[in-house]
Predicted model as a PDB file, atoms N, CA, C, CB and O in Angstrom, pLDDT in the B-factor column:
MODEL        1                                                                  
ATOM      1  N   UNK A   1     -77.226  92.752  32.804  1.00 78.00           N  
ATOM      2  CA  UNK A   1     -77.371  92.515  31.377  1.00 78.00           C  
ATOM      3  C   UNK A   1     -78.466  93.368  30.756  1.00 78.00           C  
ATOM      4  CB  UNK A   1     -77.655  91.060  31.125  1.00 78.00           C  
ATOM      5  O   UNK A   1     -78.271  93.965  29.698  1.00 78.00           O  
ATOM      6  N   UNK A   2     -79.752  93.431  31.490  1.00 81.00           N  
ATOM      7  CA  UNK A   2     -80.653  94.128  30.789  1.00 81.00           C  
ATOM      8  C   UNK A   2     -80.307  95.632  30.531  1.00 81.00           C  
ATOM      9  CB  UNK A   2     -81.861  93.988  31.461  1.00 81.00           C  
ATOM     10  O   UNK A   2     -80.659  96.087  29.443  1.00 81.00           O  
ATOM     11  N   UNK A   3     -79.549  96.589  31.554  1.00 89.00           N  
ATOM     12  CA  UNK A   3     -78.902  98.060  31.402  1.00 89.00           C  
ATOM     13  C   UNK A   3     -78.077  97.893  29.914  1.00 89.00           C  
ATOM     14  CB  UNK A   3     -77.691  98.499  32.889  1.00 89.00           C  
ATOM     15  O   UNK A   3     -77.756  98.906  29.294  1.00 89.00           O  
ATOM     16  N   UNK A   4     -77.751  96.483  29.377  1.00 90.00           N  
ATOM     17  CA  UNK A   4     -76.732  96.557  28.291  1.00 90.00           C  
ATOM     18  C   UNK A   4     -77.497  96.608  26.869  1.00 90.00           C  
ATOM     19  CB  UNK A   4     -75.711  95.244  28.379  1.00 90.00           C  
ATOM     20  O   UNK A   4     -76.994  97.062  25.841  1.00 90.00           O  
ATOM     21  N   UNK A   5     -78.698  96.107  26.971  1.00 92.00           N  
ATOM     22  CA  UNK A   5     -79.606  96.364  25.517  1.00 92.00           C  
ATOM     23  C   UNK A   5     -79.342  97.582  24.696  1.00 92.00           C  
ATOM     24  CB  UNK A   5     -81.176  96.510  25.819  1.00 92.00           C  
ATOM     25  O   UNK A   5     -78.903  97.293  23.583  1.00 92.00           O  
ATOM     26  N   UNK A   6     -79.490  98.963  24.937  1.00 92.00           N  
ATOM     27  CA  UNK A   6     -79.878  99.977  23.756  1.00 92.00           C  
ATOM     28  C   UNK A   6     -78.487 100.557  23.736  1.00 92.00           C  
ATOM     29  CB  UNK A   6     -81.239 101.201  24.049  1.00 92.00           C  
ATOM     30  O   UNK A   6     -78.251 101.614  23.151  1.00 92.00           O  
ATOM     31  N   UNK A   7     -77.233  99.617  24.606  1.00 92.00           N  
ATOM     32  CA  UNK A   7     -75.836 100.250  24.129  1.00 92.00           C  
ATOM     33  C   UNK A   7     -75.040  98.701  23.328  1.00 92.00           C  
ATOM     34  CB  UNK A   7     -74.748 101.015  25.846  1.00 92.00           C  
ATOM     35  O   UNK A   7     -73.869  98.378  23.130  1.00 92.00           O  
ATOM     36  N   UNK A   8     -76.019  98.220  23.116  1.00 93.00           N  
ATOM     37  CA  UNK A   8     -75.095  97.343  22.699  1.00 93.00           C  
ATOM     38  C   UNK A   8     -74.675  97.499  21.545  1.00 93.00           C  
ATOM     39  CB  UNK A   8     -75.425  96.241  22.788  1.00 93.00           C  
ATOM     40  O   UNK A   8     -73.672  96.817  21.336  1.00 93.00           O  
ATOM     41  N   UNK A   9     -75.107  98.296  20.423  1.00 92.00           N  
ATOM     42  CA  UNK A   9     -74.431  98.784  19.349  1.00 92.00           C  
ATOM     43  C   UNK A   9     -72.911  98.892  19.649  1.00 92.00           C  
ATOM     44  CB  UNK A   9     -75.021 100.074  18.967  1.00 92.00           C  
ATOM     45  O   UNK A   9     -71.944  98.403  19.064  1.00 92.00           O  
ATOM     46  N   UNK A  10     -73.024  99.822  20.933  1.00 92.00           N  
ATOM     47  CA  UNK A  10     -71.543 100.023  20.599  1.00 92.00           C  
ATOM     48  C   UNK A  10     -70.046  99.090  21.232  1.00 92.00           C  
ATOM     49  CB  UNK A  10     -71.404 101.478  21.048  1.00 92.00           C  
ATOM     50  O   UNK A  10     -68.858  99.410  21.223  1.00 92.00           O  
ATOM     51  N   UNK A  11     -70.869  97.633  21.832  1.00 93.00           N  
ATOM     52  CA  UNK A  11     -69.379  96.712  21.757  1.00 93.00           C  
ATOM     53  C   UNK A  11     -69.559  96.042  20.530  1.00 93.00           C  
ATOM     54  CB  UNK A  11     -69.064  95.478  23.055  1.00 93.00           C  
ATOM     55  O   UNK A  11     -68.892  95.016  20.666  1.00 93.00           O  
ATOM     56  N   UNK A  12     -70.090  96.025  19.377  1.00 94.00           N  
ATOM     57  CA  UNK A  12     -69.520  95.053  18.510  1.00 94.00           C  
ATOM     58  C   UNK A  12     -68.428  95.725  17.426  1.00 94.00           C  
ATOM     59  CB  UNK A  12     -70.740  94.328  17.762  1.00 94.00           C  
ATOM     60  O   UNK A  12     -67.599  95.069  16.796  1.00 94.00           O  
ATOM     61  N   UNK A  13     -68.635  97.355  17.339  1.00 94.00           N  
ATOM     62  CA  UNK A  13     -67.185  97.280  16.513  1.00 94.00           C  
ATOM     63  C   UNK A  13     -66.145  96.970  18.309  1.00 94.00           C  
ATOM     64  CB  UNK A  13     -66.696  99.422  15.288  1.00 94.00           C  
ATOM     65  O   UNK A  13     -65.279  96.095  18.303  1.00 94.00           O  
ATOM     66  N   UNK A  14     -66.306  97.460  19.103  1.00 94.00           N  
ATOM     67  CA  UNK A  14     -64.992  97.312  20.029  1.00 94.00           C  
ATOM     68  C   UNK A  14     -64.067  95.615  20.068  1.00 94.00           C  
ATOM     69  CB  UNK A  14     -65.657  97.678  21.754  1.00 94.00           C  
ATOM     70  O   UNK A  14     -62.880  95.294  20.126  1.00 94.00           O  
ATOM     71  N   UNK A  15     -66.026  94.498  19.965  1.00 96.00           N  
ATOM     72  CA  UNK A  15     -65.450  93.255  19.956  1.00 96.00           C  
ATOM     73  C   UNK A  15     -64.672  93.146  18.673  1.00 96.00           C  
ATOM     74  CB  UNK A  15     -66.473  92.180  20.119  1.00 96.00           C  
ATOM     75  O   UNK A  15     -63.451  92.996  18.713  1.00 96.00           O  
ATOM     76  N   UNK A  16     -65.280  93.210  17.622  1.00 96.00           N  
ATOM     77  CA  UNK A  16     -64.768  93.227  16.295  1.00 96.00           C  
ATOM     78  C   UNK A  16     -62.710  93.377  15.820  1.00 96.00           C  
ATOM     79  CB  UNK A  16     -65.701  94.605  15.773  1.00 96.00           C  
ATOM     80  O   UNK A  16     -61.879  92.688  15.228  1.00 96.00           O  
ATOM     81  N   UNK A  17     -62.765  95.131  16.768  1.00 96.00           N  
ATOM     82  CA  UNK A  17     -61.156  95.767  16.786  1.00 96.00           C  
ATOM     83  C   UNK A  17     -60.730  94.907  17.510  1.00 96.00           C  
ATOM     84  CB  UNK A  17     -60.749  97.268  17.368  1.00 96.00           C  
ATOM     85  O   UNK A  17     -59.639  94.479  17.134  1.00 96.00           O  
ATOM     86  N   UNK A  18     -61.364  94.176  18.959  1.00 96.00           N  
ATOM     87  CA  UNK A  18     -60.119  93.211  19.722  1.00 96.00           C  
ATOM     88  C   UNK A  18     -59.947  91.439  18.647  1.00 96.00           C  
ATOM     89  CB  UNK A  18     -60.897  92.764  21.924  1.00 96.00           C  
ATOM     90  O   UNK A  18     -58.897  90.805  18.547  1.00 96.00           O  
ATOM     91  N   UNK A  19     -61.163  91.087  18.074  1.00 96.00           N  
ATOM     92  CA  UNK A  19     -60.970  90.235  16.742  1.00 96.00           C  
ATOM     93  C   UNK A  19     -59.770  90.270  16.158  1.00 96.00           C  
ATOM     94  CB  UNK A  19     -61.826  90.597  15.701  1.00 96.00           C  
ATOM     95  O   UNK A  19     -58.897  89.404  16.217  1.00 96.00           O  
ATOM     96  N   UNK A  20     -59.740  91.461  15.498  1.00 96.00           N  
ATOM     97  CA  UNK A  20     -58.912  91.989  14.589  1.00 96.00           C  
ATOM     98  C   UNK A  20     -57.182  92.014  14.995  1.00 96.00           C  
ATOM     99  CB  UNK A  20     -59.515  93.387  14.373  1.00 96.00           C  
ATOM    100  O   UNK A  20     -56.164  91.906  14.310  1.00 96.00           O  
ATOM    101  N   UNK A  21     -57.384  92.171  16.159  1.00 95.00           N  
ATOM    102  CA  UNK A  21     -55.862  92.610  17.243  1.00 95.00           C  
ATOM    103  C   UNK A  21     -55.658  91.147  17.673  1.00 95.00           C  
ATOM    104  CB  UNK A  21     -56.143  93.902  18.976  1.00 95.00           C  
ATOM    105  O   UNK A  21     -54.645  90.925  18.337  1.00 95.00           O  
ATOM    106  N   UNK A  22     -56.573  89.995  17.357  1.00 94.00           N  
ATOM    107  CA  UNK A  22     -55.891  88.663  17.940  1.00 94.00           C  
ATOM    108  C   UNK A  22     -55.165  87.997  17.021  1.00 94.00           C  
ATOM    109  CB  UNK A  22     -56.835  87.655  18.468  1.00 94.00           C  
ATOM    110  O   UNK A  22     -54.263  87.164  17.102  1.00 94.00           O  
ATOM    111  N   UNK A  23     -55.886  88.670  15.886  1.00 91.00           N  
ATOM    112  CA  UNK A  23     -55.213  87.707  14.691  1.00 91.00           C  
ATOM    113  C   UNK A  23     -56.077  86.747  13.815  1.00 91.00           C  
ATOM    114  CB  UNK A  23     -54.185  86.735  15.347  1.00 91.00           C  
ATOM    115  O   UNK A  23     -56.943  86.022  14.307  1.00 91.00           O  
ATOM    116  N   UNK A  24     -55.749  86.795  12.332  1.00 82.00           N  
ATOM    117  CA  UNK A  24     -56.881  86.513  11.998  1.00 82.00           C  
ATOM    118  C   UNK A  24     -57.237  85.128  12.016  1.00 82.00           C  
ATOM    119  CB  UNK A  24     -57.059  87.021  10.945  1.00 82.00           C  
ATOM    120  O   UNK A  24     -58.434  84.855  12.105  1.00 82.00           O  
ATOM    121  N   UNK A  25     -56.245  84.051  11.935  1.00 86.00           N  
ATOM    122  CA  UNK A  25     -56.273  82.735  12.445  1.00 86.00           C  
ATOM    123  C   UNK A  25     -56.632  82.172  13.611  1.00 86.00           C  
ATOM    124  CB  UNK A  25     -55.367  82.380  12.371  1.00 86.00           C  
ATOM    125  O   UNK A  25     -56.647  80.943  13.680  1.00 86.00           O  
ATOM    126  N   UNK A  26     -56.929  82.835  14.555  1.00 92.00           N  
ATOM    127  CA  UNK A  26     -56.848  82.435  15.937  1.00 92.00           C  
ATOM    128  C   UNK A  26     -57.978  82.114  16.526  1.00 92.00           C  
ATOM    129  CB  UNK A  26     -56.310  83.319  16.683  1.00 92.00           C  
ATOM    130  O   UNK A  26     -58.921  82.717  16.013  1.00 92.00           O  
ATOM    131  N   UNK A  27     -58.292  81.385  17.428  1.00 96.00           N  
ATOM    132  CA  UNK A  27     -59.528  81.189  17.666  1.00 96.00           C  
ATOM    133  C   UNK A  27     -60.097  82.057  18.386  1.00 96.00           C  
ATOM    134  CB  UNK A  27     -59.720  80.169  18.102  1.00 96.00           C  
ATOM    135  O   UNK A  27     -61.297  82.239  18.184  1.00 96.00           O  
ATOM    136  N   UNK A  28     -59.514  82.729  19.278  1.00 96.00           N  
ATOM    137  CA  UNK A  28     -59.923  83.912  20.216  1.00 96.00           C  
ATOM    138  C   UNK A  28     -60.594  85.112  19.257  1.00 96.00           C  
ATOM    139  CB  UNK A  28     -58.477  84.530  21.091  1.00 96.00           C  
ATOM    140  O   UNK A  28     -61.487  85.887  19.601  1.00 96.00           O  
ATOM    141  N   UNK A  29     -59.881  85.049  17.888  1.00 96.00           N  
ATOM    142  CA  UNK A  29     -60.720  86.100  16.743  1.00 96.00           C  
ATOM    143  C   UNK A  29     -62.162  85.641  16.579  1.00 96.00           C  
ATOM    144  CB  UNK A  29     -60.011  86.063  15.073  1.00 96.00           C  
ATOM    145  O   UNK A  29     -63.129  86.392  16.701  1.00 96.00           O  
ATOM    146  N   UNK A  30     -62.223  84.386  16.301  1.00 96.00           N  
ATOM    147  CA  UNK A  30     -63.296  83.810  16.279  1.00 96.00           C  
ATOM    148  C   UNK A  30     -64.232  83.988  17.434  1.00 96.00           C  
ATOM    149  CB  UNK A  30     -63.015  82.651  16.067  1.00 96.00           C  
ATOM    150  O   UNK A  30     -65.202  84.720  17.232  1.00 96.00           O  
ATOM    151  N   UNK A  31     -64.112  83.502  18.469  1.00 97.00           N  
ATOM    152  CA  UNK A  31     -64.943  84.045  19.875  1.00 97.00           C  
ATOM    153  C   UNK A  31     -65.551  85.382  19.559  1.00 97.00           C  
ATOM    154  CB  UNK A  31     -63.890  84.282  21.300  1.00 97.00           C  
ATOM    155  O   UNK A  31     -66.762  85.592  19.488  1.00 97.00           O  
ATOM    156  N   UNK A  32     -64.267  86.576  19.310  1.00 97.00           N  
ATOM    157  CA  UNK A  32     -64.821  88.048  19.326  1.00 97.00           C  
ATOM    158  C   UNK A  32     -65.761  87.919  18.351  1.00 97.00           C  
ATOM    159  CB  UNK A  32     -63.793  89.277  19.013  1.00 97.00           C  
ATOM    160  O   UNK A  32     -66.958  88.078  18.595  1.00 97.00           O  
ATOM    161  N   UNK A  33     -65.248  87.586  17.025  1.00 97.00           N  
ATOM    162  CA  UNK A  33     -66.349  88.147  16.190  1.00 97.00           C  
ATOM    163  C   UNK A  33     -67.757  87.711  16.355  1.00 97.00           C  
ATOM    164  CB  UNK A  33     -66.056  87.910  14.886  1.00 97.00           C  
ATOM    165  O   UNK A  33     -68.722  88.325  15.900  1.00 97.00           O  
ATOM    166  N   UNK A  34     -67.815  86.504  17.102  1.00 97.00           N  
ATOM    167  CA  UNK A  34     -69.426  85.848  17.204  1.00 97.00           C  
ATOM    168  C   UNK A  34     -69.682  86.623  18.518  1.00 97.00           C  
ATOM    169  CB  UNK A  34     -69.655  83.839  17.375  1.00 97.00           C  
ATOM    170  O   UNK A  34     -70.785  86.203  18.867  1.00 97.00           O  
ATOM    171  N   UNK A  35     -69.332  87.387  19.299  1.00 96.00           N  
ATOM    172  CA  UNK A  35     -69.559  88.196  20.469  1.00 96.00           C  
ATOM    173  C   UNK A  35     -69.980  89.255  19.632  1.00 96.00           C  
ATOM    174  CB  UNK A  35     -68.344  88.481  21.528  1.00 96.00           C  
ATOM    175  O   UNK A  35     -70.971  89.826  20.087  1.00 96.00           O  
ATOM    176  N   UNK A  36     -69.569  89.702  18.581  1.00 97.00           N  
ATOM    177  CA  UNK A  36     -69.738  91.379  17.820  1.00 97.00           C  
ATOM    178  C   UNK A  36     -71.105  90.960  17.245  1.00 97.00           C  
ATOM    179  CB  UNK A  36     -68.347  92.010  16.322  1.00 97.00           C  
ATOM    180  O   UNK A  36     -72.102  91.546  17.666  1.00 97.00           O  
ATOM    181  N   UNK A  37     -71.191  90.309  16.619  1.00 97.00           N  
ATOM    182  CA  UNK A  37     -72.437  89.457  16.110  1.00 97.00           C  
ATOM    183  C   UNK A  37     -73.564  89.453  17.090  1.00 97.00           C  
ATOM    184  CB  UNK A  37     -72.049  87.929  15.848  1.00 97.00           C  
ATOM    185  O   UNK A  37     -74.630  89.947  16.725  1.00 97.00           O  
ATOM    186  N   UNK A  38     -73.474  89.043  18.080  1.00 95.00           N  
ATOM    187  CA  UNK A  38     -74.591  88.510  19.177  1.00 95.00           C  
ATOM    188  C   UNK A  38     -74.761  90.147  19.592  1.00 95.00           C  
ATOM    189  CB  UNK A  38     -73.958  87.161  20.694  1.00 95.00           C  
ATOM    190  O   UNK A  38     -75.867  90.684  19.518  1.00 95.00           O  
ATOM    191  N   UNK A  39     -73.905  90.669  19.906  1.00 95.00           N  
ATOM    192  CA  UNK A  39     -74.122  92.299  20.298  1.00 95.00           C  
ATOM    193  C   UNK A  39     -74.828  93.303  18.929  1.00 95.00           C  
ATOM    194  CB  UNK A  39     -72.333  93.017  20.718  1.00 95.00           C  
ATOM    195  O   UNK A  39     -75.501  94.323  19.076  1.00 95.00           O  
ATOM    196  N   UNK A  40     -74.489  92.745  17.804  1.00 96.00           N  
ATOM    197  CA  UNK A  40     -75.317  93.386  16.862  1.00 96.00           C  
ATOM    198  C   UNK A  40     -76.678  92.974  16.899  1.00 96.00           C  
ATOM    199  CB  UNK A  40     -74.838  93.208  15.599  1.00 96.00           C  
ATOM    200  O   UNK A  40     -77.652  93.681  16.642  1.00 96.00           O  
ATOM    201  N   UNK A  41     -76.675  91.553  17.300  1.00 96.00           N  
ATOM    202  CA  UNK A  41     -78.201  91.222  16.524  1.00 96.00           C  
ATOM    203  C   UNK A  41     -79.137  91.271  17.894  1.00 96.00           C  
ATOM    204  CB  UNK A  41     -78.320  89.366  15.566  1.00 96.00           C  
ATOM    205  O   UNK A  41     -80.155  90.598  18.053  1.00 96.00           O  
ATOM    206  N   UNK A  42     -78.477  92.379  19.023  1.00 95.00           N  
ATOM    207  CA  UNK A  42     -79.076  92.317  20.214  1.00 95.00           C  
ATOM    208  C   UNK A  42     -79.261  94.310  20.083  1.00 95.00           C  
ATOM    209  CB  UNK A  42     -77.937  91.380  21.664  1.00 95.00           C  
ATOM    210  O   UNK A  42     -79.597  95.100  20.965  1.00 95.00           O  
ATOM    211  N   UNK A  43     -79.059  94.450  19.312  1.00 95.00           N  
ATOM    212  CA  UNK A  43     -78.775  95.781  19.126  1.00 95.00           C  
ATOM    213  C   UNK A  43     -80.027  96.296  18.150  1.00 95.00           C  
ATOM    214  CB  UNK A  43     -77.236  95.961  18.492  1.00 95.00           C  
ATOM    215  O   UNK A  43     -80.813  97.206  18.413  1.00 95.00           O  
ATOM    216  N   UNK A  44     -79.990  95.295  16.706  1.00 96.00           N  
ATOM    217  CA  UNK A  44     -81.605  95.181  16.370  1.00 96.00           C  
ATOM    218  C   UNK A  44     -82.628  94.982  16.474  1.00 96.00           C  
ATOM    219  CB  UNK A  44     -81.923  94.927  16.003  1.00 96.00           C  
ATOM    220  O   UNK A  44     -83.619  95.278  15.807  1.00 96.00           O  
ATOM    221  N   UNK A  45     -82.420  94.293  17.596  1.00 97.00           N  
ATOM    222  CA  UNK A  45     -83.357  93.527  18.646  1.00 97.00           C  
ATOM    223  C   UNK A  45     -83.724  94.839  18.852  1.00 97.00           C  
ATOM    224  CB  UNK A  45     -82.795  92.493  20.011  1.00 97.00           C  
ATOM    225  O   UNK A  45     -84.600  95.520  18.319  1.00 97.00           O  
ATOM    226  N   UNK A  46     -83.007  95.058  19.610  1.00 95.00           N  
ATOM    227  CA  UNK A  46     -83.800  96.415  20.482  1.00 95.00           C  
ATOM    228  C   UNK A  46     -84.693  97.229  20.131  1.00 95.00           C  
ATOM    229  CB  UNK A  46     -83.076  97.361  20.836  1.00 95.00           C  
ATOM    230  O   UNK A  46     -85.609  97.624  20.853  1.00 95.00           O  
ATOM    231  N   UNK A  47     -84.371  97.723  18.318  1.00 94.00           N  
ATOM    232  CA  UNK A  47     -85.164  98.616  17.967  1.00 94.00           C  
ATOM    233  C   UNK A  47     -86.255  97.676  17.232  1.00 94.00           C  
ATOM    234  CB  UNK A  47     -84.450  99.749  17.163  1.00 94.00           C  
ATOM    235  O   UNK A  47     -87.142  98.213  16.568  1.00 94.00           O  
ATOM    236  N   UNK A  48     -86.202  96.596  17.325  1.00 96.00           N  
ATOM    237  CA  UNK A  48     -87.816  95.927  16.581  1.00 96.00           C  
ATOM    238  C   UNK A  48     -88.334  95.135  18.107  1.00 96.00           C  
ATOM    239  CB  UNK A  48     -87.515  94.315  14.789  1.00 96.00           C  
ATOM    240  O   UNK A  48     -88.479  95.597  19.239  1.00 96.00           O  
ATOM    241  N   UNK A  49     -88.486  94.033  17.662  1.00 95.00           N  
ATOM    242  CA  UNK A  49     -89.426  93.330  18.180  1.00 95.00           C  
ATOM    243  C   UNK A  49     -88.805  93.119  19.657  1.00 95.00           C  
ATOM    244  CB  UNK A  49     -89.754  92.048  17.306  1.00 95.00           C  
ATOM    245  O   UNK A  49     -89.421  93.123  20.723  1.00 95.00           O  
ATOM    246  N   UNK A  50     -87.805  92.985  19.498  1.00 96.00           N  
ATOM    247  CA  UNK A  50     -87.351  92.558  21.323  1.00 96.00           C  
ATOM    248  C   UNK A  50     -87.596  91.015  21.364  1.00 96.00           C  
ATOM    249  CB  UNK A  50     -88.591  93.421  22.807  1.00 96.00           C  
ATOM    250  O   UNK A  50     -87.808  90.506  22.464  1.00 96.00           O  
ATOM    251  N   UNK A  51     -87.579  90.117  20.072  1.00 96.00           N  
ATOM    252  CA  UNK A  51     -87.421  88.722  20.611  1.00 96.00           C  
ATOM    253  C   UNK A  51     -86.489  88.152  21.386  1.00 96.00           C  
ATOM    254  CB  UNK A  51     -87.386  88.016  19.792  1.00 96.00           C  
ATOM    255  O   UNK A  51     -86.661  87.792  22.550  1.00 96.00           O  
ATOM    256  N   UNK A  52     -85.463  88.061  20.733  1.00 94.00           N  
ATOM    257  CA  UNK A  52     -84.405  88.318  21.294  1.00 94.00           C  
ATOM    258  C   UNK A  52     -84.243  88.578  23.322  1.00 94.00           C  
ATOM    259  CB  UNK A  52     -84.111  89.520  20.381  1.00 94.00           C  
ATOM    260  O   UNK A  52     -84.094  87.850  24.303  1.00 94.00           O  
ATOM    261  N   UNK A  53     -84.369  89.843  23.081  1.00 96.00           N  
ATOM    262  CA  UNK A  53     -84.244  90.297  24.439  1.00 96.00           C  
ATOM    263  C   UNK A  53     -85.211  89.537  25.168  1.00 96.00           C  
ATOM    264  CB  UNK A  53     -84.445  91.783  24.617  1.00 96.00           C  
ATOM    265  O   UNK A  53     -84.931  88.918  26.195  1.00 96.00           O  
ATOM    266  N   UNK A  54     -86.476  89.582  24.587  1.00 96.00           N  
ATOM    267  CA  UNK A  54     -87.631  88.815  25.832  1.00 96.00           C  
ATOM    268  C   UNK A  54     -86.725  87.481  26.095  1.00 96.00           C  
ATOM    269  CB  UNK A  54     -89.626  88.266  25.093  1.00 96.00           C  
ATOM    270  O   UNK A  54     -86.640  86.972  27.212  1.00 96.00           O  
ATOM    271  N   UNK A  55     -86.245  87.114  25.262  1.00 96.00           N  
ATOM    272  CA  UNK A  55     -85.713  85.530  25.523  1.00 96.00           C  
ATOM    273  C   UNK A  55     -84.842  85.358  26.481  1.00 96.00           C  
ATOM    274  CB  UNK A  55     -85.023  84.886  24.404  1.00 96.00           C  
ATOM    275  O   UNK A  55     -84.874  84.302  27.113  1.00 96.00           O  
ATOM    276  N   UNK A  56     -83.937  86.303  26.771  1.00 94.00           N  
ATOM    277  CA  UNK A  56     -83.029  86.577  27.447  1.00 94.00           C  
ATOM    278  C   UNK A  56     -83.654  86.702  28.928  1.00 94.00           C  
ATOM    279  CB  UNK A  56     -82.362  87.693  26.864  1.00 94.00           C  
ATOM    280  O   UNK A  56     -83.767  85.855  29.814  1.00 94.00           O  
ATOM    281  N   UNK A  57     -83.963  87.847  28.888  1.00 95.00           N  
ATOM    282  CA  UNK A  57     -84.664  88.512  29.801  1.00 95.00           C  
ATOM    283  C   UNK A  57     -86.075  87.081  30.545  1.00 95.00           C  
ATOM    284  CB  UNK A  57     -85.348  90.110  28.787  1.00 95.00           C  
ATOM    285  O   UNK A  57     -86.313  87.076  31.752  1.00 95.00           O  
ATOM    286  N   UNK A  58     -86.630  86.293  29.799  1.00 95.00           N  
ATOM    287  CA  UNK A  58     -87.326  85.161  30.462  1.00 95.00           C  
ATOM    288  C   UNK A  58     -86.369  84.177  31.053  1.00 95.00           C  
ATOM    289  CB  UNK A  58     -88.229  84.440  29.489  1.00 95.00           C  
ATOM    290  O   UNK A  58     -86.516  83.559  32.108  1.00 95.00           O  
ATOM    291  N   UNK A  59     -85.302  84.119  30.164  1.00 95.00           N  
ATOM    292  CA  UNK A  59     -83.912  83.053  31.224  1.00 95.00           C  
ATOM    293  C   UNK A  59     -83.790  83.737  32.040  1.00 95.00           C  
ATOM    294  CB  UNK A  59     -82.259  82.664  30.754  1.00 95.00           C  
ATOM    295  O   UNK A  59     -83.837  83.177  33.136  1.00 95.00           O  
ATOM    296  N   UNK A  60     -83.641  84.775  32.064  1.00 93.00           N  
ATOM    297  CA  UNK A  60     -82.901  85.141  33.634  1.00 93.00           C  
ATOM    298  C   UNK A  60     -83.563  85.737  34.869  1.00 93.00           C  
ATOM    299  CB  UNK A  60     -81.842  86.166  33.460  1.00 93.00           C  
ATOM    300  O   UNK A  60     -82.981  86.216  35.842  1.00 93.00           O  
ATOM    301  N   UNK A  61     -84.894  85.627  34.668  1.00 94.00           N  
ATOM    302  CA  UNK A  61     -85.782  85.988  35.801  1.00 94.00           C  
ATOM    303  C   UNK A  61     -85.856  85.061  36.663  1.00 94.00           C  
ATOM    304  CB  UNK A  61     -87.039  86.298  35.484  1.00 94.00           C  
ATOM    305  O   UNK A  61     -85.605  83.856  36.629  1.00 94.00           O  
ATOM    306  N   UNK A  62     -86.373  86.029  37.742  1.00 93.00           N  
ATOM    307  CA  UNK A  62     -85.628  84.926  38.781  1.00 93.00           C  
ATOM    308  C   UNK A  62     -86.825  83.418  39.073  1.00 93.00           C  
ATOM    309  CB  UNK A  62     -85.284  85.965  40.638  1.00 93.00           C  
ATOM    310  O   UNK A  62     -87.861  84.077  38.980  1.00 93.00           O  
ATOM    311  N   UNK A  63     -87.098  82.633  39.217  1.00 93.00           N  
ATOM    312  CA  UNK A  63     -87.679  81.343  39.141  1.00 93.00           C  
ATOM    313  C   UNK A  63     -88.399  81.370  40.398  1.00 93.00           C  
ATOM    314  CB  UNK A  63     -86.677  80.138  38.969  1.00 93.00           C  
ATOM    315  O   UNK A  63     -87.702  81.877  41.277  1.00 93.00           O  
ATOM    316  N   UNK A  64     -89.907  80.891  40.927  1.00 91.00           N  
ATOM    317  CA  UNK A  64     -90.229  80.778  41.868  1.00 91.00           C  
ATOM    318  C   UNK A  64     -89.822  78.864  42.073  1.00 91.00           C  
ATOM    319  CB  UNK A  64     -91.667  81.487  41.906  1.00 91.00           C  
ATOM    320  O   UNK A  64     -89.752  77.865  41.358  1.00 91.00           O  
ATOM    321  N   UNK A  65     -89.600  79.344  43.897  1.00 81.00           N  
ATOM    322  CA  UNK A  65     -89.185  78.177  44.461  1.00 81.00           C  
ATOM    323  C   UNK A  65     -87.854  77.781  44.686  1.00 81.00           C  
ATOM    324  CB  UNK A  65     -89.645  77.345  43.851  1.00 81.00           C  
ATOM    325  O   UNK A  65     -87.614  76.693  45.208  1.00 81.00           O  
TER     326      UNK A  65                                                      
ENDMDL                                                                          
END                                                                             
């Protein structure tokens, strides 16, 4: 996950086009677009503060014990 930070710009139009290709009623559109979303606002992340990412990045380290 962390190699995916400073490219994540580029899955949210990809999530977005598979959105778009499910249909616009569907719930699976819905899934994508909040995936295109989370990849955007992980994408601004990157170039400011990195809250975001630290947050991430503190869940998933590995835990002593």
């Amino acid at each position: 996950l962390p190699d995916m930070y400073p490219k994540a710009h580029r899955w949210e139009f990809e999530m977005r086009e598979v959105a778009a290709f499910s249909g616009k009623d569907s719930s699976a559109a819905q899934i994508f677009e909040g995936i295109a979303d989370l990849y955007l606002q992980l994408a601004k992340d990157w170039k400011a503060e990195r809250q975001y990412i630290g947050a991430i990045d503190h869940f998933l380290a590995p835990k002593p014990g």
